[in-house]
N, C-alpha and C positions, 0 to 999 in steps of 0.2 A: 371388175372383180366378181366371179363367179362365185355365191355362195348360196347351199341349201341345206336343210334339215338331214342326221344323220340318227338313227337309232340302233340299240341292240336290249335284250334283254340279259340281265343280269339276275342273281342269286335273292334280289330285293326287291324288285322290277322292271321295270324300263324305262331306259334314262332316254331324251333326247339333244343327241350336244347339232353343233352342227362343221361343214365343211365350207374350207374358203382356199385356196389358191391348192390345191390338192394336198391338203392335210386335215384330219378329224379334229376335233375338240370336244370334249365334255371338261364342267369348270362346274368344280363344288359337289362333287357326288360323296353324298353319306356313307362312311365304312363303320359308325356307332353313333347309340343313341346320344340324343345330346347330353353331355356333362352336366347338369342340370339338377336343381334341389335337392333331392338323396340321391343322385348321382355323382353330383359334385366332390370331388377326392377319393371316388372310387375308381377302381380297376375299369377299364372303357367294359361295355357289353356292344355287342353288334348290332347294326341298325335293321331295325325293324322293314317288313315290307311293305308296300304302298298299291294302294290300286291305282289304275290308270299311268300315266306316264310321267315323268317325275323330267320338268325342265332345265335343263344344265348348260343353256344358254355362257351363264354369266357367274362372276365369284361371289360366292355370299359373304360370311364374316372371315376375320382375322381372329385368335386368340386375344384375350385385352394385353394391351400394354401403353406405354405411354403414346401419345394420339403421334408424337412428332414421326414416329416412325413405320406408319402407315400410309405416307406418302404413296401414290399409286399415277401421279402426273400431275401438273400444275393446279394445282387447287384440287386436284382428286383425293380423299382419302376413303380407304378401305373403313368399311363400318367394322366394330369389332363388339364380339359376343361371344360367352363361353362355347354356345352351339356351333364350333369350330372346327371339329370333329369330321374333316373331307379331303378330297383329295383330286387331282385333274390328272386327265389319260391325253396323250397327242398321241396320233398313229399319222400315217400314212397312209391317202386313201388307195392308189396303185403298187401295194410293195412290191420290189423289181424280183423276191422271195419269192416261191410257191409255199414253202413252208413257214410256221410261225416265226415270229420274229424274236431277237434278245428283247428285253426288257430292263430299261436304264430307269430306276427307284432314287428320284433327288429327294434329299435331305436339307431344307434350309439353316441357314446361318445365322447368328443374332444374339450369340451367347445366352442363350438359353433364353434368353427375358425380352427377346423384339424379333422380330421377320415375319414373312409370310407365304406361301407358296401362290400366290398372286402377284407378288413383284413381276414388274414387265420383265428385267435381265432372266427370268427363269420361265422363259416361255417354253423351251424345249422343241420350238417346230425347226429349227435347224438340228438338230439332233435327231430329231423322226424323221425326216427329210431323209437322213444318211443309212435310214433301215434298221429304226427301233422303234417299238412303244415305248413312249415316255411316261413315267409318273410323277407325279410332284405331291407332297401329302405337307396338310396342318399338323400338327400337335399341340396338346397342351403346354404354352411355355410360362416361365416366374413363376412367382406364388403358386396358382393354379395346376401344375405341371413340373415343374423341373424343381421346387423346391421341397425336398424331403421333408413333408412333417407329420410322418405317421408316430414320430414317439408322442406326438398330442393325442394320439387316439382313445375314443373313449368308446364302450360297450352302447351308448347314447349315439355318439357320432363318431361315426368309424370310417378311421381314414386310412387311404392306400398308400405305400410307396411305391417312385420311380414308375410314377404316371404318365412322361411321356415316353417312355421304353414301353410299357405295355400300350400306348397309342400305337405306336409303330411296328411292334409283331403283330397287332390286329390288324393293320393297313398293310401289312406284309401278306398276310392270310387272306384276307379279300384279293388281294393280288391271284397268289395260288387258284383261288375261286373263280374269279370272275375274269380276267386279264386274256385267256383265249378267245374269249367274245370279241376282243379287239385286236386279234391277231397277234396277241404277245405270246411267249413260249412261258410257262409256269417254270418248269423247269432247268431256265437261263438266265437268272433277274441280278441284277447285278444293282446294289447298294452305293450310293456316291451320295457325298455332300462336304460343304466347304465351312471350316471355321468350326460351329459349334455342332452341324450339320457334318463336318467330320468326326470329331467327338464320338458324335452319336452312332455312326457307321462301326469307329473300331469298336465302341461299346458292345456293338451287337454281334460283332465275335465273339464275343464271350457270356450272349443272356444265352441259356440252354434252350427257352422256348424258341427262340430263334434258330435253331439248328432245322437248317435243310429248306429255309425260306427264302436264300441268295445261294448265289454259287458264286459272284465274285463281290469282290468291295475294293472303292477308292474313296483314298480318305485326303481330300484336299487341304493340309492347312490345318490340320488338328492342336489343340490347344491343352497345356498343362496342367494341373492345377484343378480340373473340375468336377472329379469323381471325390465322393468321401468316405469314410468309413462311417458305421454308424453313432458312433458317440460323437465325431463333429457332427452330423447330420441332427443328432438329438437337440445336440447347444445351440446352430443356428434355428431349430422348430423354436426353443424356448425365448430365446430371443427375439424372433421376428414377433411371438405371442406378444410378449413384451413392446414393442415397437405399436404396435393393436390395443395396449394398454388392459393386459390381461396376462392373469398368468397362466404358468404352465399347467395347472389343475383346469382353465378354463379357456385353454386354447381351442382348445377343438369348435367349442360353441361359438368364440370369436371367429372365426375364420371361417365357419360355416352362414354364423349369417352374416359376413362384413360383404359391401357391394367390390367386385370385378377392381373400379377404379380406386377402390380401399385397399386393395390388395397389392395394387400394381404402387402406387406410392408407398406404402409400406416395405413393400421389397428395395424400393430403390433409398432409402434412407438405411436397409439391413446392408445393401452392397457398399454401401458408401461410410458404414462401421465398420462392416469389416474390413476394407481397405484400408481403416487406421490401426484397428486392433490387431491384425494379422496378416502383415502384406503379402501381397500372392495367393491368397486365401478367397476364394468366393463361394458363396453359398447356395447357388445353384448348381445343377448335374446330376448324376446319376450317383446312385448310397449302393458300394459293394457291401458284400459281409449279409446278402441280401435272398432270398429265393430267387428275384428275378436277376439279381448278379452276383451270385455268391462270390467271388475275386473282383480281387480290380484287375481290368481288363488288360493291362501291360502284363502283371503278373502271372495271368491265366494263359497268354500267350505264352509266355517266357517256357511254363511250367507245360506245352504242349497240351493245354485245356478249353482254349478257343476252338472255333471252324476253323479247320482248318483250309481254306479257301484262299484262291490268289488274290493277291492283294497290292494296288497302286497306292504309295503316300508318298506326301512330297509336300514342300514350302517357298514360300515365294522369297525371293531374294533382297524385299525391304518390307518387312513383313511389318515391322512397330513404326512405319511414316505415317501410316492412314492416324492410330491412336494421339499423336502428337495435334491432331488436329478435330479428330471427334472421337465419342465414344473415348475419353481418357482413364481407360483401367488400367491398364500396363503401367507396369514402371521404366518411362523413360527418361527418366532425369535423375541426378546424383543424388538427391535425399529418397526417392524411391525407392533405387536399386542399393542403397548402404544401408537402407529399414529390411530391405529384401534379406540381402546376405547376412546379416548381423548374427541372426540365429544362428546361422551355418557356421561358426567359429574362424577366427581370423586364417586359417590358414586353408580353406577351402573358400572365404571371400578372394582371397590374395592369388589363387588359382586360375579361380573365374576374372577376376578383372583382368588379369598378368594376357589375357587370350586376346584381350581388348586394346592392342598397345595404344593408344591416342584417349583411352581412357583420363577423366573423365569429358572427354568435348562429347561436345552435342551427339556429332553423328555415332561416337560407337557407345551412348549412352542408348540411342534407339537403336542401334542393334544389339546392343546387350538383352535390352527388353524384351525383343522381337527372337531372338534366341531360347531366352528362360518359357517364352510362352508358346513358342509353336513350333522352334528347333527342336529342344527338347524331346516335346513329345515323338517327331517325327522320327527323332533320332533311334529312340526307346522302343518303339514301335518295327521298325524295318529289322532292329538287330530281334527284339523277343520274336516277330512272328517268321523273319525267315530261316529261322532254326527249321518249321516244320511245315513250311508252306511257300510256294511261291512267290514272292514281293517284289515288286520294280519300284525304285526309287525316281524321282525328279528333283527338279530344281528350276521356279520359273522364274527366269530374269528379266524376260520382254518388255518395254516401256515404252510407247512414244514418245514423243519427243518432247509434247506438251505435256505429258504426265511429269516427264524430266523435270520440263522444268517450273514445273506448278511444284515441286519439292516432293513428290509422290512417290514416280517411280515404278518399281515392279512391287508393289506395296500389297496388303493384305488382300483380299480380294480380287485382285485382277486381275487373275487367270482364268475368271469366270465370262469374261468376255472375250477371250477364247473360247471355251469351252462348248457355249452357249451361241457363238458365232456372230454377237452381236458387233462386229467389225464390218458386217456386210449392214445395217442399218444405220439411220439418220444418225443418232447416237455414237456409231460410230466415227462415220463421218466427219463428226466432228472432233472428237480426238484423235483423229488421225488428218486432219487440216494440214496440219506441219510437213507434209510430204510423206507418211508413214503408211496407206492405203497398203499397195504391194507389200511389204513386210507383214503388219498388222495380219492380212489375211492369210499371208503362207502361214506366221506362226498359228493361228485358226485352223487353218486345214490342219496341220501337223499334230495339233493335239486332240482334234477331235476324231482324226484317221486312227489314231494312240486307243482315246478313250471306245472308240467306234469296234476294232478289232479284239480289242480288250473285252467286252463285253457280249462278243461275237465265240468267243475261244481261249478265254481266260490268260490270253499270253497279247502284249502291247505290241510285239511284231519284229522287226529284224533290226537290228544294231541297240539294243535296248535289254541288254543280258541281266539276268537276276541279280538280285543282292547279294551278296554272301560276305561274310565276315572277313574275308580275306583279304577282297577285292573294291568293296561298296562300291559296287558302279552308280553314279547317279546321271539321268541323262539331263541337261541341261536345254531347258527350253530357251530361245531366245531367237534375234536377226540370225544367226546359223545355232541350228540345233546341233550340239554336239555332247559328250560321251565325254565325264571325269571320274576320275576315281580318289573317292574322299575329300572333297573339293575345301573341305570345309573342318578338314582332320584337330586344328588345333582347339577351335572353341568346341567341336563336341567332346573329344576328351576332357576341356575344363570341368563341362559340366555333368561328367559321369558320377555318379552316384549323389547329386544332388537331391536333395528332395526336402518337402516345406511338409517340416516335423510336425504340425500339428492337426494334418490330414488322417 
């Protein structure tokens, strides 16, 4: 295995990452100072320059959050520190291009409050491989990041909102910057991320300062439920104080000096009240009503106020198996989903269930959930934005066989190993033991040739026709990719005009 030192000079200094089977790496390069003592809950500032050469060997921290989910390999875990503030570039070190390359911007997943863009699945060298620069970026997530608590602000300690949004059009803007040094095109960068990491993609259709920092976006797997208005956004600030054992007159100083791992259990005792007081309701995401997002983001599309930019979204076709067995926020059981609808008045509960005939057994009790949380939005989404922009719809059904029948399936996440092409490694390997190798990989090729073109020419390629209201084409990933239309017609109707009134 061939590997040596690779440098460029950038807009801060000079990073050194290095090369190994003909692909670059840098891992952990600074786009802002660290979030740090009177930094901490402000708007990010840009990181400073450095003399000499600044090594980017290796990943530094993760955002804090609970340690279980920084797994990084058997007994490996990521150390994690607010100074999280980074981001890793893969290139290609022969591109088969004479000219710069697209530029593929991942967005991690973890519902606001876990991941990391050092997860091995997000390596991106299959991806660069295919003739991109890839990026992967931190942000601030939980407490720290994603949970709005500027109505504690005080002239003493003054605190921002919708701090990882402003991490991310700063890590956008470095892009802009510095991303030709590595052979990417400024001018081509296309936004993708899965799950909460989707969220955050459609979100940024619609922050203004974001305008003109992508040209396209795929939003894998977007989720319901996680934008607020700001008087929710006030009630959970005052509450979490509360949780700190402070009030809301003395939140600010709470949260300012409480440690990283005070913050992070705090949060998850606020998620785990809200889940009682308000189901469907969580207290992480982005606070429209806002400068950095004055609408909510479904709406601003609806209303032709978003980028208008082409746009991939799509859901996997057993989306709520994964939560049935970790991460249990959804409601996929009958006392969840009858707390869920209740508010909604009987005859809009009687709707939704009525979509669900085998209602309430198990399995359409997890699809009901997997519906309200990530159908939903996807649904919401393809109609508001292909009013005034280009949209291709999916649907990924793919499973092996062991995923089958490990009770999984085409479950939340999975289509990231496609994407990511993790079917050609050990890893995959093994899930595809079961005789599933040849499939497993064509499905890979096919959505990475999808995501590859797509981000190459803002169009995902031939048999793969637009949205439109008419028609909904959704193209269906799976053992044969094929082309439906409304696949899914009865339960998205159930759940049109839904929404969890206390948002």
């Amino acid at each position: 295995m061939h590997e040596h030192t690779v440098r460029v000079r950038i807009n801060t200094g000079t990073v050194e990452g290095f090369t190994r089977n003909g692909v670059h790496r840098w891992r952990s390069i600074p786009y802002a100072k660290p979030p740090v003592g009177a930094l901490r809950y402000r708007a990010p500032v840009p990181a400073e320059p450095w003399p000499g050469v600044r090594y980017c060997h290796g990943f530094t921290y993760c955002a804090p959050q609970d340690r279980m989910y920084t797994l990084l390999g058997v007994g490996k875990y990521q150390p994690m520190s607010e100074d999280c503030l980074t981001l890793n570039v893969v290139a290609p070190e022969s591109p088969e291009d004479d000219g710069p390359l697209p530029v593929m911007f991942f967005i991690h997943g973890g519902g606001y409050i876990l991941g990391s863009s050092a997860t091995p699945v997000y390596d991106g060298v299959a991806l660069a491989r295919r003739g991109c620069v890839f990026v992967s970026v931190n942000y601030r997530l939980g407490a720290l990041g994603c949970l709005d608590l500027s109505a504690l602000s005080t002239p003493e300690h003054p605190i921002d909102g919708n701090l990882f949004l402003a991490d991310l059009v700063l890590a956008l803007k470095w892009v802009q910057e510095n991303i030709a040094v590595f052979g990417g095109d400024p001018d081509n960068v296309t936004i993708f991320g899965e799950s909460a990491g989707a969220h955050a993609v459609a979100t940024l259709l619609a922050v203004p300062a974001a305008r003109g920092l992508f040209a396209q976006a795929i939003s894998q797997s977007p989720a319901s439920g996680m934008q607020s208005g700001p008087e929710t956004a006030a009630a959970f600030a005052e509450q979490f104080a509360g949780v700190l054992g402070a009030s809301a007159r003395d939140g600010a100083a709470a949260v300012m000096s409480a440690r990283p791992a005070e913050l992070v259990a705090a949060l998850r005792e606020l998620v785990i009240r809200g889940g009682q007081d308000m189901p469907g309701a969580f207290p992480v995401g982005p606070t429209w009503g806002t400068e950095m997002l004055p609408q909510d983001p479904v709406e601003a599309m609806r209303a032709g106020n978003a980028h208008r930019v082409p746009l991939i979204v799509g859901t996997n076709a057993d989306e709520g198996k994964l939560f049935t067995r970790f991460l249990k926020l959804l409601p996929t059981d009958e006392a969840s989903i009858e707390a869920l609808l209740a508010a909604a008045g009987p005859e809009t509960r009687d709707r939704i269930v009525s979509a669900y005939p085998d209602y309430p057994s198990k399995a359409a009790c997890i699809r009901l959930g997997g519906d309200f949380t990530f159908g939903t939005a996807a649904w919401d989404i393809s109609h508001a934005h292909s009013a005034h922009a280009p949209t291709y719809t999916y649907r990924y059904d793919y499973a092996p066989r062991l995923l089958d029948m490990s009770g999984m399936g085409a479950t939340h996440a999975t289509e990231l190993l496609a994407v990511f092409g993790i079917y050609r490694t050990r890893l995959g390997g093994l899930l595809t033991a079961a005789g599933d190798r040849a499939s497993a990989r064509r499905v890979s090729r096919e959505v990475q040739a999808r995501w590859g073109e797509f981000s190459r020419t803002g169009s995902p390629g031939e048999g793969w026709p637009r949205h439109d209201e008419s028609m909904r084409a959704v193209l269906v990933f799976d053992r044969q990719t094929r082309l439906h239309y409304d696949p899914d017609a009865d339960r998205r109707r159930a759940w049109q005009g839904f929404t969890l009134a206390a948002r």
